[in-house]
N, CA, C and O atoms as a GROMACS GRO file, in nm:
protein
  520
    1UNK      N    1  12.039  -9.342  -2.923
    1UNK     CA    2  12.065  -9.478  -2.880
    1UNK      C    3  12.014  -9.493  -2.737
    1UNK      O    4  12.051  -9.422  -2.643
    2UNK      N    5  11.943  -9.572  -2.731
    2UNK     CA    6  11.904  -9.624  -2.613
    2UNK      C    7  11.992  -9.661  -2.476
    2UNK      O    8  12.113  -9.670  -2.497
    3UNK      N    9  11.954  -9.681  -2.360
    3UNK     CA   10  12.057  -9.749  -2.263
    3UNK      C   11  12.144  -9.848  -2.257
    3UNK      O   12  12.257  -9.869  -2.214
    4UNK      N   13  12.042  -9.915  -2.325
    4UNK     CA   14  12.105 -10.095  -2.330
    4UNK      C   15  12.124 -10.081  -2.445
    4UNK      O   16  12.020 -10.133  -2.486
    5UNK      N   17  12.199 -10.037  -2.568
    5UNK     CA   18  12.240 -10.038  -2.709
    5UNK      C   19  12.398  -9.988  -2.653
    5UNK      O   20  12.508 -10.036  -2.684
    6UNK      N   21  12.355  -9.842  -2.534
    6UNK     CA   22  12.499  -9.797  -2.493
    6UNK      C   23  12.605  -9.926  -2.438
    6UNK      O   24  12.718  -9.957  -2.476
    7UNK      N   25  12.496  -9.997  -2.304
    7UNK     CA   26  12.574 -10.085  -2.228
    7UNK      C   27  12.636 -10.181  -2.327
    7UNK      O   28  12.757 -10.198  -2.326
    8UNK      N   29  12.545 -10.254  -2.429
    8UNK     CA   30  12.611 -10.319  -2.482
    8UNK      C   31  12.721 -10.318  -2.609
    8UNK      O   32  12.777 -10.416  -2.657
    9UNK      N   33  12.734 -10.170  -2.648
    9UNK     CA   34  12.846 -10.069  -2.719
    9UNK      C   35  12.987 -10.092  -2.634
    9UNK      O   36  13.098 -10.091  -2.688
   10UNK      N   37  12.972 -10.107  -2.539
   10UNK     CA   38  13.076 -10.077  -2.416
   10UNK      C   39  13.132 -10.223  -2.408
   10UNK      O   40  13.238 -10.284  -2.420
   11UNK      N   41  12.992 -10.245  -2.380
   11UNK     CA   42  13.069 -10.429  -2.388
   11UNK      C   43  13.132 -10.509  -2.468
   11UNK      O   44  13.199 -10.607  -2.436
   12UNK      N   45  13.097 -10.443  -2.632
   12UNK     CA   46  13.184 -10.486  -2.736
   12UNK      C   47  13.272 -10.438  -2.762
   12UNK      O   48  13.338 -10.490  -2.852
   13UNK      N   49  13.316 -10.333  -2.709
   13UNK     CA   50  13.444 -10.294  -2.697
   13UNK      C   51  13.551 -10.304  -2.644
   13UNK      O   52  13.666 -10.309  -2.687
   14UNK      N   53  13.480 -10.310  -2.481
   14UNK     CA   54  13.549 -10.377  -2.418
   14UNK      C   55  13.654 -10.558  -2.434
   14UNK      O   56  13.757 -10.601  -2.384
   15UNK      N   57  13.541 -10.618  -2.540
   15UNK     CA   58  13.582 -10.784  -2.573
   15UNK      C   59  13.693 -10.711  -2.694
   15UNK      O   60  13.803 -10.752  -2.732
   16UNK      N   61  13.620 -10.593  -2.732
   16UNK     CA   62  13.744 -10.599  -2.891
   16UNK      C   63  13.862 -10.568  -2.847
   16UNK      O   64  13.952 -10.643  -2.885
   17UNK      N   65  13.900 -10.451  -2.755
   17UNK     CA   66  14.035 -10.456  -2.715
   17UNK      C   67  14.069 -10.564  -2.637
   17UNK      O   68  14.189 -10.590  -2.632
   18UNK      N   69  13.984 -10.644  -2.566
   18UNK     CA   70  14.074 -10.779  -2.537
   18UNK      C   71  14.154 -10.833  -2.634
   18UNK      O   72  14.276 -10.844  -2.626
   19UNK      N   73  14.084 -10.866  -2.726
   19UNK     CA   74  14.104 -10.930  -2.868
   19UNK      C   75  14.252 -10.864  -2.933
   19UNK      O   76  14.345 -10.927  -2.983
   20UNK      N   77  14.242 -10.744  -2.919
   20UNK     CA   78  14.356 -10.625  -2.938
   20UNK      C   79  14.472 -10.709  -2.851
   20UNK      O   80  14.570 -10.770  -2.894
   21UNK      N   81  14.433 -10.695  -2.739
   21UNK     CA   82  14.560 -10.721  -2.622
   21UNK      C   83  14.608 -10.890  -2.690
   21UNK      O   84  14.722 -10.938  -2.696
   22UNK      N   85  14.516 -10.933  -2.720
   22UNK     CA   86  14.526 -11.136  -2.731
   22UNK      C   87  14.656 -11.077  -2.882
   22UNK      O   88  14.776 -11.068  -2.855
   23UNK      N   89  14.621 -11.056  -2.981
   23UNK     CA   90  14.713 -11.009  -3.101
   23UNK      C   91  14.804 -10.945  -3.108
   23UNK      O   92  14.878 -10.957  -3.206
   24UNK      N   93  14.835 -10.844  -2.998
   24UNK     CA   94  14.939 -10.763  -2.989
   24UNK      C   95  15.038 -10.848  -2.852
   24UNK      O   96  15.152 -10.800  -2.850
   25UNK      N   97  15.023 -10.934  -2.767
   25UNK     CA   98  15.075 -11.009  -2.696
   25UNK      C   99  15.134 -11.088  -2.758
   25UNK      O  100  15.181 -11.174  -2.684
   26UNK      N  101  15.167 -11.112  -2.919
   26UNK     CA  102  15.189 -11.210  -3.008
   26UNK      C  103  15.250 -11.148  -3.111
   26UNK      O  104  15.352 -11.205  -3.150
   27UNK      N  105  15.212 -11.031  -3.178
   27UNK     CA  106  15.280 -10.935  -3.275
   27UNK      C  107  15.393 -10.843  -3.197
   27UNK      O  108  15.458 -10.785  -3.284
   28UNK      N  109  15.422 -10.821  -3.113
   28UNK     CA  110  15.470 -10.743  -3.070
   28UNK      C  111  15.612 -10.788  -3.005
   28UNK      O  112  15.706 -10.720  -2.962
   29UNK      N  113  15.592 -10.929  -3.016
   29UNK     CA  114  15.694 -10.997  -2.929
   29UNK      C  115  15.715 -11.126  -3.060
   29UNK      O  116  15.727 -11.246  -3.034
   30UNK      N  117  15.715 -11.076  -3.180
   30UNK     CA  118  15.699 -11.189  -3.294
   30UNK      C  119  15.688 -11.322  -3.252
   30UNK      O  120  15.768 -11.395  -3.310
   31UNK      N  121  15.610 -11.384  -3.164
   31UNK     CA  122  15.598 -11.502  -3.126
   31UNK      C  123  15.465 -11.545  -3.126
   31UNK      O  124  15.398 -11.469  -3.056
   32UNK      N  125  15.377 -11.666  -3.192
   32UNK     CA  126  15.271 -11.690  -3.184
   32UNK      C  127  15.191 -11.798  -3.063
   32UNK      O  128  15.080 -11.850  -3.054
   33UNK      N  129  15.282 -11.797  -3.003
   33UNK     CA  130  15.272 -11.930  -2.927
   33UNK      C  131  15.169 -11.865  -2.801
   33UNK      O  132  15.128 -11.941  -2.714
   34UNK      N  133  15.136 -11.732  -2.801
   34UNK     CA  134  15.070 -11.750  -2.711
   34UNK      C  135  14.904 -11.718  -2.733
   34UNK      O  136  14.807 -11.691  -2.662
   35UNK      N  137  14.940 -11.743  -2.897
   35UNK     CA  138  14.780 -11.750  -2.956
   35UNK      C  139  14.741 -11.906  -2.908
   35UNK      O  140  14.619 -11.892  -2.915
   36UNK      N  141  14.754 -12.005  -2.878
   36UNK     CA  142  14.759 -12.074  -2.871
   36UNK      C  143  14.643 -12.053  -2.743
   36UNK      O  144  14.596 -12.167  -2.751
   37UNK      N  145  14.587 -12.009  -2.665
   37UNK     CA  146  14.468 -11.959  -2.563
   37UNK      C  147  14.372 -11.944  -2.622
   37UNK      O  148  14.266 -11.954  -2.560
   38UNK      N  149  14.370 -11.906  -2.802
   38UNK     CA  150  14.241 -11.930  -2.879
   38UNK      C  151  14.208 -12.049  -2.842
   38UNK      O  152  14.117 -12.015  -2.766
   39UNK      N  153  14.209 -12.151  -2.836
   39UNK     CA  154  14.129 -12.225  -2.830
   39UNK      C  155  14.094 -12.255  -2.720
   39UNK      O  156  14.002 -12.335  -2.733
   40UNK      N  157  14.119 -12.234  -2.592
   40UNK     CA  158  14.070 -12.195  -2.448
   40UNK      C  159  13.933 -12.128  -2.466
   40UNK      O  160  13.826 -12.163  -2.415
   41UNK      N  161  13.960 -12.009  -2.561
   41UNK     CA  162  13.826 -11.878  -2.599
   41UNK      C  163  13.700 -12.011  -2.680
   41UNK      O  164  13.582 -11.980  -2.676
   42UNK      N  165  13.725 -12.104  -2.724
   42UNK     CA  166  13.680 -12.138  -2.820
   42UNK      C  167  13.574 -12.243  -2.721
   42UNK      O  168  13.452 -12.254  -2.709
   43UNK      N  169  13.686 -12.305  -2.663
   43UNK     CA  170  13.613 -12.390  -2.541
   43UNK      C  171  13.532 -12.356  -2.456
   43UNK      O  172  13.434 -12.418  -2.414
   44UNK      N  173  13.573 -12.250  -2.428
   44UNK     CA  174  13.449 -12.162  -2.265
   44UNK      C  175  13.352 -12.213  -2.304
   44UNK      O  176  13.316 -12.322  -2.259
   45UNK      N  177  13.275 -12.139  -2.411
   45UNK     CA  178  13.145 -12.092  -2.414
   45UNK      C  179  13.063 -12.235  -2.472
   45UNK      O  180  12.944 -12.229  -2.501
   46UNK      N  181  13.129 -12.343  -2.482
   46UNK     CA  182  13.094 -12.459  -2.550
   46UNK      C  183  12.979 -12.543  -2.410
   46UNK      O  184  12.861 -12.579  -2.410
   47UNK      N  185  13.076 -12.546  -2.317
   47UNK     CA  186  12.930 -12.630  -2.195
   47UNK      C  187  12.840 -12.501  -2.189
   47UNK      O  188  12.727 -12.504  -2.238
   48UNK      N  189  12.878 -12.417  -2.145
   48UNK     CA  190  12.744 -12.278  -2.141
   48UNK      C  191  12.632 -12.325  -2.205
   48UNK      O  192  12.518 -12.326  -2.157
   49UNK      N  193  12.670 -12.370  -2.335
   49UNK     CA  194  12.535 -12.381  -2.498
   49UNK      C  195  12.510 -12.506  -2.476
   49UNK      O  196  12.389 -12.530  -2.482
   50UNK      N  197  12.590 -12.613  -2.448
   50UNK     CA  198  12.517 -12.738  -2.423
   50UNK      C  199  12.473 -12.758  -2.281
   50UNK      O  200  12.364 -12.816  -2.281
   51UNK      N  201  12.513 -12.734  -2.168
   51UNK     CA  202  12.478 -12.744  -2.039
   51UNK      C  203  12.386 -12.645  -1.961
   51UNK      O  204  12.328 -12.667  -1.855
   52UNK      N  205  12.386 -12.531  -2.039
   52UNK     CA  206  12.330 -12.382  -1.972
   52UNK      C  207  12.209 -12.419  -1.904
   52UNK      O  208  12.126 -12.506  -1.930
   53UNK      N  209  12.220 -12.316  -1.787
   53UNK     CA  210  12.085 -12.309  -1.698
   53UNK      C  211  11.958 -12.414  -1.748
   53UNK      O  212  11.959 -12.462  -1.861
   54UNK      N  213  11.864 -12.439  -1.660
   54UNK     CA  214  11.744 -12.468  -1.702
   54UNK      C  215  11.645 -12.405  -1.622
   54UNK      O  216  11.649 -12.359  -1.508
   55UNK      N  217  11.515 -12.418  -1.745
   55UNK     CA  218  11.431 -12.294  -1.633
   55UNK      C  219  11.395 -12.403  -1.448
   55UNK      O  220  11.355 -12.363  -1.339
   56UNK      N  221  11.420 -12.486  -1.478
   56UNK     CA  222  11.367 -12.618  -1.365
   56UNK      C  223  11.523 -12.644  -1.284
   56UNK      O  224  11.632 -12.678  -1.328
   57UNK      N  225  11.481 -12.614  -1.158
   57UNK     CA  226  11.600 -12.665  -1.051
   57UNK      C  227  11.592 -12.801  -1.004
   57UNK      O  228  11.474 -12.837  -0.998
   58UNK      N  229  11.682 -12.899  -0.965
   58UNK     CA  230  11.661 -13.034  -0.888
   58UNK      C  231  11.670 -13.129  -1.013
   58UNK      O  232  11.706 -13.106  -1.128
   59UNK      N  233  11.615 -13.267  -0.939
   59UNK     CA  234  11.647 -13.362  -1.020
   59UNK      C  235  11.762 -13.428  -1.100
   59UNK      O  236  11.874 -13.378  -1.107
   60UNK      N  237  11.741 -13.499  -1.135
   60UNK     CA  238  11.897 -13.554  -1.279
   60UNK      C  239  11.922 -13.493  -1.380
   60UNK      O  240  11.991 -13.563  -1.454
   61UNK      N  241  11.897 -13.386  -1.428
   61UNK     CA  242  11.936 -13.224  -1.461
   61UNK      C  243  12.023 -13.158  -1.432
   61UNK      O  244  12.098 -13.096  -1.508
   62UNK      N  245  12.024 -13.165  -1.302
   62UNK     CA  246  12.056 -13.011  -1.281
   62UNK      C  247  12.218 -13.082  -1.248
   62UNK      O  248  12.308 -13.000  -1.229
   63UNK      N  249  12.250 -13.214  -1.242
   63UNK     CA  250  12.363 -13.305  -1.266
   63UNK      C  251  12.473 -13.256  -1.425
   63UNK      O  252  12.594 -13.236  -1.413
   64UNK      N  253  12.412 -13.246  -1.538
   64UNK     CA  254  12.426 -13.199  -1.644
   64UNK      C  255  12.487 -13.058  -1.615
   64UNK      O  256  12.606 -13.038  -1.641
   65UNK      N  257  12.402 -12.956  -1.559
   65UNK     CA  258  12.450 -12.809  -1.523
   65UNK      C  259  12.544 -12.815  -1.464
   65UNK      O  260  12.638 -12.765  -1.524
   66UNK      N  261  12.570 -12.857  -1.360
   66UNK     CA  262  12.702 -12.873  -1.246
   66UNK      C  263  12.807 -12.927  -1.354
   66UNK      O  264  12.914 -12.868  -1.336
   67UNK      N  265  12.812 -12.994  -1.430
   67UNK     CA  266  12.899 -13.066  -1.544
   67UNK      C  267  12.930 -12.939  -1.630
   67UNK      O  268  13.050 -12.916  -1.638
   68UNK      N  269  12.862 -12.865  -1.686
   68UNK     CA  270  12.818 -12.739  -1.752
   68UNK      C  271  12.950 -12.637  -1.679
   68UNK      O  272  13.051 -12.596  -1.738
   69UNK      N  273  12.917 -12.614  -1.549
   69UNK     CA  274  12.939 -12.502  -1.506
   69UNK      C  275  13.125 -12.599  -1.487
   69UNK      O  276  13.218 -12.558  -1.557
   70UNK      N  277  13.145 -12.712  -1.393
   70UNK     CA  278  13.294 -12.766  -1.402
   70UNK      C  279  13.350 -12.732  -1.550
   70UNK      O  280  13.460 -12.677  -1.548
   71UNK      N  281  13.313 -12.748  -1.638
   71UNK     CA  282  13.384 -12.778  -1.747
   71UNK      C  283  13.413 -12.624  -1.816
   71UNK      O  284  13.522 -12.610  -1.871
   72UNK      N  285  13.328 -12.521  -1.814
   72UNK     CA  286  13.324 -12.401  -1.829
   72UNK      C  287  13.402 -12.322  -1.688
   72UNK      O  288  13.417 -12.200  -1.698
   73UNK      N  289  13.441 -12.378  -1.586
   73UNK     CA  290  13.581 -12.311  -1.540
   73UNK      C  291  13.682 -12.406  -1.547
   73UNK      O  292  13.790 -12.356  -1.516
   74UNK      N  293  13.690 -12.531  -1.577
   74UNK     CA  294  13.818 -12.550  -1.672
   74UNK      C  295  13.867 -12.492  -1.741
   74UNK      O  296  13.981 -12.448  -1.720
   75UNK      N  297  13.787 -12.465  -1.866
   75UNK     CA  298  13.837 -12.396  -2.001
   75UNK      C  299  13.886 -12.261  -1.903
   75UNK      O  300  14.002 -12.261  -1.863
   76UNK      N  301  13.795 -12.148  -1.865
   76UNK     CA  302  13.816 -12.067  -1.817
   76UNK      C  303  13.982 -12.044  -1.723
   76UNK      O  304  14.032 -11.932  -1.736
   77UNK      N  305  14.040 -12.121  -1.658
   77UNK     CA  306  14.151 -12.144  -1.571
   77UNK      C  307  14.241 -12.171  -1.693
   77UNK      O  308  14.341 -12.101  -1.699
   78UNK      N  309  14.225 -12.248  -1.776
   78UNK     CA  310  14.327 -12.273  -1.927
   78UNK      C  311  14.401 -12.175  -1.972
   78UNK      O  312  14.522 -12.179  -1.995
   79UNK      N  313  14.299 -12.052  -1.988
   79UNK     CA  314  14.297 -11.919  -2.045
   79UNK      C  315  14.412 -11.861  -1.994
   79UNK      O  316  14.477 -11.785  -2.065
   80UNK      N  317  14.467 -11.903  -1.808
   80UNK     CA  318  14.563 -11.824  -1.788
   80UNK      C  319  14.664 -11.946  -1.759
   80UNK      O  320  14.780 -11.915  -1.733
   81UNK      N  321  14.640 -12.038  -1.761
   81UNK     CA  322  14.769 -12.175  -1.704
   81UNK      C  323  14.780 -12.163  -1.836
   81UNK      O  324  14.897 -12.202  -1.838
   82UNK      N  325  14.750 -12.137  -1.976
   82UNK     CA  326  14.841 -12.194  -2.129
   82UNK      C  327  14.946 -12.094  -2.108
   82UNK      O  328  15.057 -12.137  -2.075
   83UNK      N  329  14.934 -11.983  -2.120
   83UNK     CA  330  15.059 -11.871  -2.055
   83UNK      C  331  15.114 -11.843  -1.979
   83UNK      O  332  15.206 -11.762  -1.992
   84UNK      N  333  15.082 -11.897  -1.872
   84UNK     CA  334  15.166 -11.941  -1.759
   84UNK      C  335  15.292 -12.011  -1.810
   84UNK      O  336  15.412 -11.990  -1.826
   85UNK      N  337  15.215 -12.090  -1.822
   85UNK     CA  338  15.327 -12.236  -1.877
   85UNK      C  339  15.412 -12.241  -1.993
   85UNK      O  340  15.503 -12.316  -2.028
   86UNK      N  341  15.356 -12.139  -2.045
   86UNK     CA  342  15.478 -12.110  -2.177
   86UNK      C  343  15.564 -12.051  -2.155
   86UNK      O  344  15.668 -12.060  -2.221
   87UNK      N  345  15.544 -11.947  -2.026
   87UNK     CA  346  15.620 -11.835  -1.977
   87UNK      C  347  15.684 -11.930  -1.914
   87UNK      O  348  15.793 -11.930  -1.971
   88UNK      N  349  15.688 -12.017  -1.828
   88UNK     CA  350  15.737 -12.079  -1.773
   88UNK      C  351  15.866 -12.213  -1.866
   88UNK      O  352  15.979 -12.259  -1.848
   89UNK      N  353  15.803 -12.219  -1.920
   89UNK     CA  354  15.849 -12.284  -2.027
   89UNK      C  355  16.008 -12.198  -2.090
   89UNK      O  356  16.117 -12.253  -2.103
   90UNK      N  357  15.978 -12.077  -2.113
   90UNK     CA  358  16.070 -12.025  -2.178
   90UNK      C  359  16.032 -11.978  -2.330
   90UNK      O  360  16.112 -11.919  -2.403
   91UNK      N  361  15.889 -12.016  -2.370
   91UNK     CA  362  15.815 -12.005  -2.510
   91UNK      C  363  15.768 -11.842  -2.561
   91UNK      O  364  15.753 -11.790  -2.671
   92UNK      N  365  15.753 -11.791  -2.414
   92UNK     CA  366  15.734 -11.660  -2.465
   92UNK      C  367  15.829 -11.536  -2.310
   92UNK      O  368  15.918 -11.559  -2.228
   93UNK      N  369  15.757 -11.434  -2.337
   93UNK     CA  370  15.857 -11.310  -2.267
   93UNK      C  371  15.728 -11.254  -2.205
   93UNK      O  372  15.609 -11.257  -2.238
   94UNK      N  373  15.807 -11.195  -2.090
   94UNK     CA  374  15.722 -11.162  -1.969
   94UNK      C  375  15.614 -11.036  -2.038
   94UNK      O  376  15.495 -11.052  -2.009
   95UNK      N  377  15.627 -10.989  -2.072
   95UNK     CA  378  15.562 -10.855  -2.158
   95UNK      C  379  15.435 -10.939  -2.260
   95UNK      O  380  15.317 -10.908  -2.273
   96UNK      N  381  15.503 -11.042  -2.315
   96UNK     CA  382  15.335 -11.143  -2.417
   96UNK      C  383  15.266 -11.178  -2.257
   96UNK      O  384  15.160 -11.124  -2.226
   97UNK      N  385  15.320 -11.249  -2.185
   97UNK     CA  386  15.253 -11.322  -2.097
   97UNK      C  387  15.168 -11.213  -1.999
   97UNK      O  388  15.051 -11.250  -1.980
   98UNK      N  389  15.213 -11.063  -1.922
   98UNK     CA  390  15.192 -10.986  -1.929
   98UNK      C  391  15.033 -10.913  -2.013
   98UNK      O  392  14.935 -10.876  -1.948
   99UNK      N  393  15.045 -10.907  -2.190
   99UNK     CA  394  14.914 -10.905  -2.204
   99UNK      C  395  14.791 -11.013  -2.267
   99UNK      O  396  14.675 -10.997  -2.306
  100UNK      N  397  14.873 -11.119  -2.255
  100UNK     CA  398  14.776 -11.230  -2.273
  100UNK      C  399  14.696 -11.243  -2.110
  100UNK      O  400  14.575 -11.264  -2.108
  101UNK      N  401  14.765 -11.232  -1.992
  101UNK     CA  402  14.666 -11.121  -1.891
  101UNK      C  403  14.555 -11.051  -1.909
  101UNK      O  404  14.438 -11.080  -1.882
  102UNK      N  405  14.596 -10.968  -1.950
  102UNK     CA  406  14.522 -10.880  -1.982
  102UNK      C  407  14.422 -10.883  -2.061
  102UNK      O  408  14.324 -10.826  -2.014
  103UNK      N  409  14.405 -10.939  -2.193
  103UNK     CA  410  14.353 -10.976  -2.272
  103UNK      C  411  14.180 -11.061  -2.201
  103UNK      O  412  14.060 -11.035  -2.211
  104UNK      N  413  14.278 -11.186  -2.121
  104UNK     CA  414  14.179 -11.285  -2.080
  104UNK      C  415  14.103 -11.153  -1.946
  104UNK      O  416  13.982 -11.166  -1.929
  105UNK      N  417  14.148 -11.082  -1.893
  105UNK     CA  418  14.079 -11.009  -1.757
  105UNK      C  419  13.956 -10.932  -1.855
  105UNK      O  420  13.836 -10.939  -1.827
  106UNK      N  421  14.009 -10.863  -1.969
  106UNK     CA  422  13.919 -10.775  -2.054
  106UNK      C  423  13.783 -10.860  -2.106
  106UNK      O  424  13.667 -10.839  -2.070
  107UNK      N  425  13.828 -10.960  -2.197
  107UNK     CA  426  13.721 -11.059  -2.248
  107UNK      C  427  13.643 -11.103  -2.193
  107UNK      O  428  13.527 -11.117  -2.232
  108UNK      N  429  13.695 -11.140  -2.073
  108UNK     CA  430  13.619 -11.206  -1.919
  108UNK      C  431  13.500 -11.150  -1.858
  108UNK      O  432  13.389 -11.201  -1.838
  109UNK      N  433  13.551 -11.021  -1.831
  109UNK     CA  434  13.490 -10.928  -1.761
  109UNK      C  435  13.364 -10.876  -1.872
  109UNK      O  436  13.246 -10.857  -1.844
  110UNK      N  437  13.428 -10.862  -1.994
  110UNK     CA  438  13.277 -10.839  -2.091
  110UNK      C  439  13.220 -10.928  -2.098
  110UNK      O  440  13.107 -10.902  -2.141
  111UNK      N  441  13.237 -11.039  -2.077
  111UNK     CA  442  13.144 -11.184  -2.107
  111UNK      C  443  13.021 -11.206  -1.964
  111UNK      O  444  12.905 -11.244  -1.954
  112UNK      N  445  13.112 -11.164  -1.884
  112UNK     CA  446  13.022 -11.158  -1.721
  112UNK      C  447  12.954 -11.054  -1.738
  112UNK      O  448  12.834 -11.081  -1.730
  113UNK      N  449  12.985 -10.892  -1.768
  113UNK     CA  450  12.936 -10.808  -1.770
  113UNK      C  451  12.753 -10.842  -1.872
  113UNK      O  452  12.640 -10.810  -1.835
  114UNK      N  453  12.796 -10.913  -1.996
  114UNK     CA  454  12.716 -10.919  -2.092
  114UNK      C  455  12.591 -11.030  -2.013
  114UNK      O  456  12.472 -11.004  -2.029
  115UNK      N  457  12.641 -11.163  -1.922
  115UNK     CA  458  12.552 -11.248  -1.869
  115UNK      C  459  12.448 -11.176  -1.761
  115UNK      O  460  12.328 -11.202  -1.745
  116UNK      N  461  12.519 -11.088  -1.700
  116UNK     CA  462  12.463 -10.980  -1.605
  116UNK      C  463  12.362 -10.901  -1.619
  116UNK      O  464  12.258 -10.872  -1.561
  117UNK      N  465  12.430 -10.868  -1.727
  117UNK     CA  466  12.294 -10.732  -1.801
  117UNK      C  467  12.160 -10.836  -1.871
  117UNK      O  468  12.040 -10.810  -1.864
  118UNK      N  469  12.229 -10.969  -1.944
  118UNK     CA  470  12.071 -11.051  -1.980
  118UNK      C  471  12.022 -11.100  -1.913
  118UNK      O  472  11.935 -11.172  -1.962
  119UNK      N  473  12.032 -11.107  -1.782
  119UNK     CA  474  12.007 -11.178  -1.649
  119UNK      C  475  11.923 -11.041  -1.639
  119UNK      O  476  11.804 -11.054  -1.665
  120UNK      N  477  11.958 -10.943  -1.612
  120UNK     CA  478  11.855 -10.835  -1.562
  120UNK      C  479  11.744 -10.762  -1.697
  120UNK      O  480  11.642 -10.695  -1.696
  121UNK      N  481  11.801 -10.799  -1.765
  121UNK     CA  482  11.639 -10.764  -1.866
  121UNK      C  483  11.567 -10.842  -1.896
  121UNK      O  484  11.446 -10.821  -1.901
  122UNK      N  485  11.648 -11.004  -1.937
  122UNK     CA  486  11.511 -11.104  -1.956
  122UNK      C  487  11.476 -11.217  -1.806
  122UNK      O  488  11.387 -11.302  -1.807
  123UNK      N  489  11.552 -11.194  -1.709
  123UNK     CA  490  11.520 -11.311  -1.585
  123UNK      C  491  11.631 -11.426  -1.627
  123UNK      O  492  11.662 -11.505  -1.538
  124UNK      N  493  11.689 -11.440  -1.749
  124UNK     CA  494  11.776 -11.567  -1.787
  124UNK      C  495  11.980 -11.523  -1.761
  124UNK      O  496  12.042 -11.417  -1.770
  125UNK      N  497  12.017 -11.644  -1.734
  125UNK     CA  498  12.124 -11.643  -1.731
  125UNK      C  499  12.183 -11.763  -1.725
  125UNK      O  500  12.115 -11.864  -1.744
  126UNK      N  501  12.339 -11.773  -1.695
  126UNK     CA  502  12.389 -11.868  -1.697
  126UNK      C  503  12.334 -11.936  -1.531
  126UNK      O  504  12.307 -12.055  -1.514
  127UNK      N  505  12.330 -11.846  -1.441
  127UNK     CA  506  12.294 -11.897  -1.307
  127UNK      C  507  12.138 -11.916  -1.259
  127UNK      O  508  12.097 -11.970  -1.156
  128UNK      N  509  12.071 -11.862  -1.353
  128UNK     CA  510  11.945 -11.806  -1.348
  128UNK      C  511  11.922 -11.972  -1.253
  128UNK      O  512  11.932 -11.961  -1.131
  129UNK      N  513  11.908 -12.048  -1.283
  129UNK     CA  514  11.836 -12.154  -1.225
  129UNK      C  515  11.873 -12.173  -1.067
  129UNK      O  516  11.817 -12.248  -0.987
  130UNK      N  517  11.980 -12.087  -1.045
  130UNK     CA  518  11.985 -12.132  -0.860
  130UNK      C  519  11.968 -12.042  -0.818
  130UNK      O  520  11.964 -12.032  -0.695
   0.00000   0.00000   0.00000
């Protein structure tokens, strides 16, 4: 296996035990309520695909991207205010809220890790344009 087959072995692993932490923050504490951040996961990556980089900087464009990038750390900040607020709430127990943490730090970090590494083999990324 090659380098970049390894890096990106690592990186899917890294998202799968997020995924681990997101299910067991919920099985473990028989409460589902703090699946409820799926759809936070669902949202991120949604301006990325419609707003993402362009190879062209400036203009009434790059208006769209800035929209892109606001709305993709919305979702992103969701990820940890939905569990916050449940915890807060009284909806779940410090231990779910605890690895629904965790979960979002793991997923996160492979998702950056993964923009990083295609940023350095093909020139593209989510930032590539500034």
């Amino acid at each position: 296996m090659d380098s970049d087959g390894k890096v990106f072995s690592i990186i899917g692993g890294v998202f799968a035990l997020g995924v681990i932490f997101q299910f067991m923050g919920c099985w473990l504490w028989s409460n589902w309520w703090p699946l409820l951040t799926a759809f936070a996961y669902i949202l991120v990556p949604m301006p990325y695909l419609f707003f993402g980089g362009d190879s062209y900087g400036g203009g009434l464009d790059s208006g769209w991207v800035d929209a892109g990038k606001f709305l993709t750390g919305s979702s992103c900040v969701a990820t940890v205010a939905v569990p916050s607020i449940l915890y807060h709430a009284g909806k779940i127990t410090l231990g779910a809220l605890w690895m629904e943490i965790i979960a979002v730090f793991l997923m996160g970090s492979a998702l950056i890790a993964y923009d990083v590494t295609q940023e350095e083999r093909s020139g593209g990324g989510f930032y590539s344009a500034f």
